[in-house]
C-alpha positions in Angstrom: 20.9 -33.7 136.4 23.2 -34.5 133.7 27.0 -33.0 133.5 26.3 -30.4 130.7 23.0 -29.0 133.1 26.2 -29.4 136.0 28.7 -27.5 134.0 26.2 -24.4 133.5 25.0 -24.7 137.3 28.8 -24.7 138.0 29.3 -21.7 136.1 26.1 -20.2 137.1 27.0 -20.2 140.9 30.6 -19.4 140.6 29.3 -15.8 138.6 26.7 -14.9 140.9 27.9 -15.4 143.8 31.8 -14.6 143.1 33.1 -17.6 144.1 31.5 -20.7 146.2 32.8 -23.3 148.4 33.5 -27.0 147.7 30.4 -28.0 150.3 28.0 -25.2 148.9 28.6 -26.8 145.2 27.9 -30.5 146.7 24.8 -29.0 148.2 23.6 -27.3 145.2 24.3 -29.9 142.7 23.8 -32.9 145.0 26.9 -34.9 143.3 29.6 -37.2 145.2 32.8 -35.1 145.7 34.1 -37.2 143.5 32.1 -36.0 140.7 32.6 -32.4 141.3 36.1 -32.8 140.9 36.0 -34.4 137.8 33.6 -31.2 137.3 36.1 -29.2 138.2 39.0 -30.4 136.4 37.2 -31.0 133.0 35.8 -27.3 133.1 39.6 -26.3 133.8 41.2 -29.0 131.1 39.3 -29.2 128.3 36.9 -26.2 128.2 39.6 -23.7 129.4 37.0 -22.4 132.0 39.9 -19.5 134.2 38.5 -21.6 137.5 40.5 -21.1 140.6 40.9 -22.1 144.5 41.1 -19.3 146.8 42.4 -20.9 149.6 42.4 -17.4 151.6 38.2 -17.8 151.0 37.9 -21.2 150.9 36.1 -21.1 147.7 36.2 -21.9 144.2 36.0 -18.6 141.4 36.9 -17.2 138.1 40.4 -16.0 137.8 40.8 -12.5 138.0 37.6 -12.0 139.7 37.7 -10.4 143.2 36.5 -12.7 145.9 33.3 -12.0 147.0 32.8 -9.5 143.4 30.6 -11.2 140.7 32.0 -10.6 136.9 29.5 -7.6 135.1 28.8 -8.2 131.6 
């Protein structure tokens, strides 16, 4: 899987799921953490991607977006 196929995966769990956990995104994208990180932090840095840690969930999701609520529209 290459990064852009990662990027939209990333996005792709995150919104239908409402947010996902740092070991669910290994799983699903079978990357090093390593690798997600730099994920992460590109998506955040240079693509402006509103990606948060809810450390009250232990999961990753959009800001403004109510754990466990996916975005509609």
């Amino acid at each position: 899987m290459d990064r852009t196929e990662r990027f939209y995966r990333i996005e792709l769990l995150i919104k239908s799921r409402g947010g996902v956990s740092f070991d669910r995104l290994l799983e699903e994208l079978d990357v090093s953490p390593a690798t997600l990180k730099r994920d992460l932090q590109y998506l955040r840095d240079r693509m402006d991607a509103p990606i948060v840690y809810d450390r009250a969930d232990n999961t990753y999701r959009f800001e403004g977006v109510a754990p466990g609520l996916a975005k509609i529209g």
